[in-house]
C-alpha positions as CSV (number, residue, x, y, z in Angstrom):
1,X,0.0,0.0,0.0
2,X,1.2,3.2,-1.0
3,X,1.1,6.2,1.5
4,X,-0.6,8.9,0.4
5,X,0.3,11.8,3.1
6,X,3.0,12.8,5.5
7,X,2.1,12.7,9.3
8,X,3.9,14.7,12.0
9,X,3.3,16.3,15.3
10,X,5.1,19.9,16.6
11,X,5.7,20.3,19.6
12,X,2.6,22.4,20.7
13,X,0.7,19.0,19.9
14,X,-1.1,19.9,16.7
15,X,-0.6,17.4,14.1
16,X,0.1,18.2,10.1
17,X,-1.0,16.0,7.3
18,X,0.8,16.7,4.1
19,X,-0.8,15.0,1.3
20,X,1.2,13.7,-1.6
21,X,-0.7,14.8,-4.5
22,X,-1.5,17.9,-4.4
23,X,-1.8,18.6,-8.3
24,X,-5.3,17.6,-9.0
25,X,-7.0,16.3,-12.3
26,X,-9.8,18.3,-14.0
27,X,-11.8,15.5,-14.1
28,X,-12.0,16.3,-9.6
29,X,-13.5,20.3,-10.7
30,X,-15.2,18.5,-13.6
31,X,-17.2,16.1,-10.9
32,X,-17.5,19.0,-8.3
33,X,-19.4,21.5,-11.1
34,X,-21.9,18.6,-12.1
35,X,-22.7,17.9,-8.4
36,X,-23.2,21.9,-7.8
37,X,-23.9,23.7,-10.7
38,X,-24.6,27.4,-10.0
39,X,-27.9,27.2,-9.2
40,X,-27.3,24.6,-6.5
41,X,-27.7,26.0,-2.7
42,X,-24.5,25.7,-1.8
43,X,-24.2,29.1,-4.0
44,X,-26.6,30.9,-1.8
45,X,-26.5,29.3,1.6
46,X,-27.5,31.1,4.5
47,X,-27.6,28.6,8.0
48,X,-29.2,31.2,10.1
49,X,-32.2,31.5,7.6
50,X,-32.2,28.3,6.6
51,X,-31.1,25.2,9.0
52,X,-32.5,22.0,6.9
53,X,-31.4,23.4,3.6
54,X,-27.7,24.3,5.0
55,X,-27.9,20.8,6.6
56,X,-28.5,19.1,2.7
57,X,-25.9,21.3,1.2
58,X,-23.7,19.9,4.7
59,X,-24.5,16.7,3.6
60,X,-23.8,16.5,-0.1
61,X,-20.3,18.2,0.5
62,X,-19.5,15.2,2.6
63,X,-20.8,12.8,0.4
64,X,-18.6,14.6,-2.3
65,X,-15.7,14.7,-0.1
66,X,-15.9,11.0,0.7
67,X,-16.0,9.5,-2.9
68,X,-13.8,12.1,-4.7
69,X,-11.3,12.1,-1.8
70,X,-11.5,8.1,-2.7
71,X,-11.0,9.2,-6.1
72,X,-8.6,11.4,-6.2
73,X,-6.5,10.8,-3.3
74,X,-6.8,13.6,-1.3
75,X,-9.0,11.4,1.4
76,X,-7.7,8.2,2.4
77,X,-9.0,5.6,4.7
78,X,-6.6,6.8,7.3
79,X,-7.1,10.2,7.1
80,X,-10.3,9.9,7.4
81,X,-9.8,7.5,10.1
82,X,-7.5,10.3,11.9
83,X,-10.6,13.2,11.4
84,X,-13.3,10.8,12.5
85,X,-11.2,10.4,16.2
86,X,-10.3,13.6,16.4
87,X,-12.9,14.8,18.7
88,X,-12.7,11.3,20.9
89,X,-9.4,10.0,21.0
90,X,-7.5,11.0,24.3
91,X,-4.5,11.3,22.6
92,X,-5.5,13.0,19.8
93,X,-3.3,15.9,18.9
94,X,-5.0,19.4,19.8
95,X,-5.8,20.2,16.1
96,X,-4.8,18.2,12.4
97,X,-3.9,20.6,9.7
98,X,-4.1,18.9,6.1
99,X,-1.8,20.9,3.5
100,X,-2.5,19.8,0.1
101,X,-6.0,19.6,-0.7
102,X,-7.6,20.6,-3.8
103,X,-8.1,24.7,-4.2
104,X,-10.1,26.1,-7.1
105,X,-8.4,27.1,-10.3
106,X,-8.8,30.9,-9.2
107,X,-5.7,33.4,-8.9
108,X,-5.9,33.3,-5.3
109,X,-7.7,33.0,-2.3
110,X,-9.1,35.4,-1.0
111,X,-8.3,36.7,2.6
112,X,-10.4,35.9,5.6
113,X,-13.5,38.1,5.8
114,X,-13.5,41.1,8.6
115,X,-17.3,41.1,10.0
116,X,-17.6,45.0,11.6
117,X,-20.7,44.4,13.5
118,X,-21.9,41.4,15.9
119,X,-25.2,41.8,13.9
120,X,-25.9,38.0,12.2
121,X,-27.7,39.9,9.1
122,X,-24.4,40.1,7.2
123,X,-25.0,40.2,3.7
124,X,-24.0,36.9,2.2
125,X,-21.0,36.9,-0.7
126,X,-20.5,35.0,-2.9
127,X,-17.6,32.1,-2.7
128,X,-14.6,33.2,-4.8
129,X,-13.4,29.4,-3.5
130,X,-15.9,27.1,-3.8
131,X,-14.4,23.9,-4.3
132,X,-11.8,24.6,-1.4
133,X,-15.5,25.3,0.9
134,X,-17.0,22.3,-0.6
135,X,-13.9,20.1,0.7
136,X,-13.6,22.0,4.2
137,X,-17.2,21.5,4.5
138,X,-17.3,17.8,3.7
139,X,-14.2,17.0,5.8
140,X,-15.7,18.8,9.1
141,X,-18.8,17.2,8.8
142,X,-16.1,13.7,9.0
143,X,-15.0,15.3,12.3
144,X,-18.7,15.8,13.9
């Protein structure tokens, strides 16, 4: 069995996962716009609106994750093994960080959003990363 990431703990007991491939096929973004084309939910999710349909939109991105990370090797039985005890082994590290999953085809990512206001009526924008949500979605719905 070939191993498909790198495993190592720092000494402030976070563990980092570096995957091996990290240059991913089109046929991966080919999959991910058939199973959400732009007028899917997942383009206009709001979870304090709308629980149950943020919940199916939840759920498809792990089903996604599961059998394209299969697929395409960026979600191997161990890893996913390492994110499902996570939250419940005692000796767990205190966080995984996995370097090397797929990132949309866009110049960059964008940077983290600044929220001025505690109010929860932001205005939702649109994804300028959507496959790299779709993935970080699917994968913390893995961890519970």
């Amino acid at each position: 069995v070939t191993q498909t990431f790198v495993s190592k703990r720092t000494r402030g007991n976070i563990e980092i996962v570096d995957l091996k491939q990290q240059d991913y096929s089109e046929s991966l973004f080919q999959s991910w716009r058939a199973t959400f084309p732009s007028e899917h939910a997942l383009f206009r999710l709001d979870s304090h609106r709308k629980a149950a349909e943020t919940n199916e939109v939840n759920t498809q991105a792990f089903c996604f994750c599961l059998l394209e990370g299969q697929r395409h090797g960026f979600l191997p039985p161990a890893l996913i093994s390492k994110l499902q005890n996570l939250p419940y082994d005692p000796s767990a590290p205190c966080a995984l960080v996995v370097r090397g999953l797929p990132l949309d085809h866009s110049a960059s990512i964008p940077a983290s959003p600044i929220v001025e206001s505690n109010s929860r009526a932001t205005r939702i924008q649109p994804s300028l990363c959507p496959v790299a949500e779709t993935i970080l979605l699917g994968m913390a719905r893995i961890v519970g």
